[in-house]
C-alpha positions in Angstrom: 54.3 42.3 63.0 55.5 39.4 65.2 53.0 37.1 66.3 53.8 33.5 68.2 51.1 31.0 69.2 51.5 28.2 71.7 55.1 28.1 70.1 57.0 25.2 71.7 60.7 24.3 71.1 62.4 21.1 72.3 65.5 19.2 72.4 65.4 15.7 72.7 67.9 12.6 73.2 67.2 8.8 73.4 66.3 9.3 77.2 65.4 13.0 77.8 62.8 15.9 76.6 64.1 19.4 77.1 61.4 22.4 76.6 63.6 25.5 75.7 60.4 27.4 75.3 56.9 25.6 76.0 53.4 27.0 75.3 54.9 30.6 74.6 52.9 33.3 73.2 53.5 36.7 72.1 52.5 39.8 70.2 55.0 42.4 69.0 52.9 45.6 67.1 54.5 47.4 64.1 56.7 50.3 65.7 56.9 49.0 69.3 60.0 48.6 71.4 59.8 45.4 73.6 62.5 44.2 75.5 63.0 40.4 76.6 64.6 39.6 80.3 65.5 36.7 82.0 67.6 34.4 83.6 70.3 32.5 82.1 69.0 29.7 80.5 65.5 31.0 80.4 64.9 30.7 76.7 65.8 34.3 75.5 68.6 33.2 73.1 66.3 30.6 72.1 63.6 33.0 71.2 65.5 35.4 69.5 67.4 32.5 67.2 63.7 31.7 66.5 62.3 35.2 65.6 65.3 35.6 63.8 64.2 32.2 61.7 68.2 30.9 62.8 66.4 28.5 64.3 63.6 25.8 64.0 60.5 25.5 66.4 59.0 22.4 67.7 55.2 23.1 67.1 52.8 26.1 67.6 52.7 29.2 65.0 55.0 32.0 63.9 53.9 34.2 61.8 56.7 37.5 60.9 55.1 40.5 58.9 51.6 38.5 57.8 53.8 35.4 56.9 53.7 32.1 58.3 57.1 30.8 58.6 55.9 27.1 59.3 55.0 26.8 55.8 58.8 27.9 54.4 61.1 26.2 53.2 65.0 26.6 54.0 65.2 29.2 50.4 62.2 30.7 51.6 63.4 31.5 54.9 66.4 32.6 54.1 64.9 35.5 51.6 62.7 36.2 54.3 65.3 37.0 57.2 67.7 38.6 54.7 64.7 41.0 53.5 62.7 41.4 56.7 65.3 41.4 59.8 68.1 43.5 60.4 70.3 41.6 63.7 72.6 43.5 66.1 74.7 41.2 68.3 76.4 41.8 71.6 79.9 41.0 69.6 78.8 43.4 66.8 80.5 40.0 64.6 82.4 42.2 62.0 84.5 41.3 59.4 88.0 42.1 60.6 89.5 42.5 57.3 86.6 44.5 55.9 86.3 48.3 55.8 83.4 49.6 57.7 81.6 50.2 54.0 82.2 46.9 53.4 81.0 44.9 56.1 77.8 47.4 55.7 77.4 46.4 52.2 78.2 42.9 52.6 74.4 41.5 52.9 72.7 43.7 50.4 75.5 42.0 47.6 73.2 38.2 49.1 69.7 40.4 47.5 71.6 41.6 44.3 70.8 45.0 44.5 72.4 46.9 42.0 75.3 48.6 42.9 74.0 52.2 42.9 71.6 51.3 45.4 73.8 49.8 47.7 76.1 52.8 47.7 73.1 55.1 48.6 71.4 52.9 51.4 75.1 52.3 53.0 75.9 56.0 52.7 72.2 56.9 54.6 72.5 54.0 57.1 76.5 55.1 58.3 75.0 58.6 58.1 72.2 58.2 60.7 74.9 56.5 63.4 77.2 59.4 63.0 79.9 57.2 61.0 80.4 58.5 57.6 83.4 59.9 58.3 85.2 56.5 59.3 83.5 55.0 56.7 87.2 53.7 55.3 88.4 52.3 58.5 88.5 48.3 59.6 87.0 47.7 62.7 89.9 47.1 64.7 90.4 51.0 64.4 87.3 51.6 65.6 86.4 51.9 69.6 83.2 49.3 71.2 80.9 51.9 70.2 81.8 52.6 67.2 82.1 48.9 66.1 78.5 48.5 67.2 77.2 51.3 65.7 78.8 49.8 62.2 76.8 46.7 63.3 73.5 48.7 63.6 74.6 50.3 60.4 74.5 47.4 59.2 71.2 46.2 60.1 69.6 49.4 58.9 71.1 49.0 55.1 68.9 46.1 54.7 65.7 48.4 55.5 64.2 45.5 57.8 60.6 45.3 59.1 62.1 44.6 62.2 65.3 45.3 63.7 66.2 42.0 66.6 68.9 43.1 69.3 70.9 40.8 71.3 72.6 42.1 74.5 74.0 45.1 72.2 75.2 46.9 74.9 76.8 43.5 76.5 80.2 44.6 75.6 80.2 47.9 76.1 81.0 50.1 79.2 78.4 52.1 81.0 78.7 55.2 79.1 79.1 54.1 75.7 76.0 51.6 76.6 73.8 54.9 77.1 75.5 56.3 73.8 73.8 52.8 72.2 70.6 53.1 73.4 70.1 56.7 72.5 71.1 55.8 69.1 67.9 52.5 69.3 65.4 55.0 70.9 65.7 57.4 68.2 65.5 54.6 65.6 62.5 53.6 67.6 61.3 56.9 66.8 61.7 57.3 63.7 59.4 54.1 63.1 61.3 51.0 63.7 60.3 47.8 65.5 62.4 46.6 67.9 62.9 43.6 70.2 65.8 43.9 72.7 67.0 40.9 74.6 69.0 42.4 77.7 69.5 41.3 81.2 70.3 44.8 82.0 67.0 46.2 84.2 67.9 49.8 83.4 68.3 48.8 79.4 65.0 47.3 79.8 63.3 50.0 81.6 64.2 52.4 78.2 61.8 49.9 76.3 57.6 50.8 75.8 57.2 46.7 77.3 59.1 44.2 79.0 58.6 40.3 78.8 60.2 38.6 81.0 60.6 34.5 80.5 61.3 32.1 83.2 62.4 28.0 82.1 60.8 29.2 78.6 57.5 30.6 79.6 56.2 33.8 79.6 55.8 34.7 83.5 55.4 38.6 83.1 54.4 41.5 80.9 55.3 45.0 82.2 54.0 47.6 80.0 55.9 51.3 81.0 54.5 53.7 82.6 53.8 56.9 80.7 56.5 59.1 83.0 58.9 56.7 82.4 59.0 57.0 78.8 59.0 60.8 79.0 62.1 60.1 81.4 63.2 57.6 77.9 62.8 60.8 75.5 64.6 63.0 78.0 67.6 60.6 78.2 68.0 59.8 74.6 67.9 63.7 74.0 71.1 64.1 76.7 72.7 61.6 74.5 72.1 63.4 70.9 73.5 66.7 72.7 70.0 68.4 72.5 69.2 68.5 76.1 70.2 72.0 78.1 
């Protein structure tokens, strides 16, 4: 689904050569759930803006669902993020004077899908995050939760391969955070791939596989333990309401 190969990205001036990420290597299956940690400044923004294809490498390979994205150019890459990638950021980056519809809609008008479709997809995606009855609000009349769930509503509209998370519970208290995750493990469930960037070590632990990046290298690769993903399933059914 997401392979990288001895990726490398650098920043260079007249005097100085900056690896962001160096010799960095990693394999994401179809229909896991992986979550990145580290330290500030340890390359996960970095990495993310480049599975994301925001962002340039310096050398190695990426290749996203069987496609190598070295070989693209700027047109090519742009199809390929709009139809492949669904994003959730930590400031859900909403359209103020958009109505939730709206700002769901908004990147499925950049693939010209005719307008029936839209309507249909929108309708499903704000129906599976438990917003289709604020579907004519603006986001400033919705709480943190809500405006993040609009934002994985979002995502989900586009039908993406691969759904890239940054800190999405960054700006949310504790118990709305846990509302969050519920809502990404049961969309894990149902089939999606998902990479999680967090520096949350409980977020993290609710992932199948945690990478963990130190000065942009690789430096650890925790796969979780089969109790704690039952502890995972038993969590996110609290959150749905289906727990006793």
């Amino acid at each position: 689904m997401l392979t990288m190969t001895n990726l490398s990205k650098v920043f260079r001036t007249e005097f100085l050569e900056t690896f962001a990420l160096r010799d960095f290597s990693v394999d994401v299956k179809e229909g896991e759930f992986v979550a990145i940690t580290g330290p500030s400044g340890s390359g996960k923004t970095t990495f993310l803006n480049i599975a994301g294809i925001l962002e340039e490498f310096t050398g190695g390979e990426y290749m996203l669902d069987g496609v190598n994205v070295r070989d693209m150019n700027d047109d090519q890459r742009s199809r390929l993020r709009n139809e492949k990638i669904g994003f959730i950021f930590q400031a859900f980056n909403l359209i103020l004077d958009l109505s939730v519809v709206a700002n769901v809609e908004l990147p499925l008008h950049y693939r010209r899908l005719a307008a029936a479709e839209r309507k249909t997809r929108v309708a499903d995606a704000l129906r599976r995050v438990g917003l289709s009855a604020r579907s004519k609000h603006y986001p400033g009349e919705l709480s943190g939760g809500q405006q993040q769930r609009v934002a994985i509503a979002r995502a989900l509209a586009g039908k993406p391969r691969i759904l890239l998370a940054d800190e999405p519970t960054g700006n949310l208290d504790s118990q709305t955070a846990h509302g969050v995750m519920g809502l990404i493990e049961d969309l894990h469930r149902q089939g999606s791939t998902i990479v999680l960037v967090t520096h949350d070590p409980q977020i993290a632990a609710r992932a199948q596989r945690q990478i963990h990046i130190v000065d942009g290298q690789i430096v650890a690769l925790e796969q979780l333990p089969r109790s704690a993903l039952s502890r995972t399933a038993a969590s996110a059914a609290i959150d749905r309401g289906d727990a006793p």
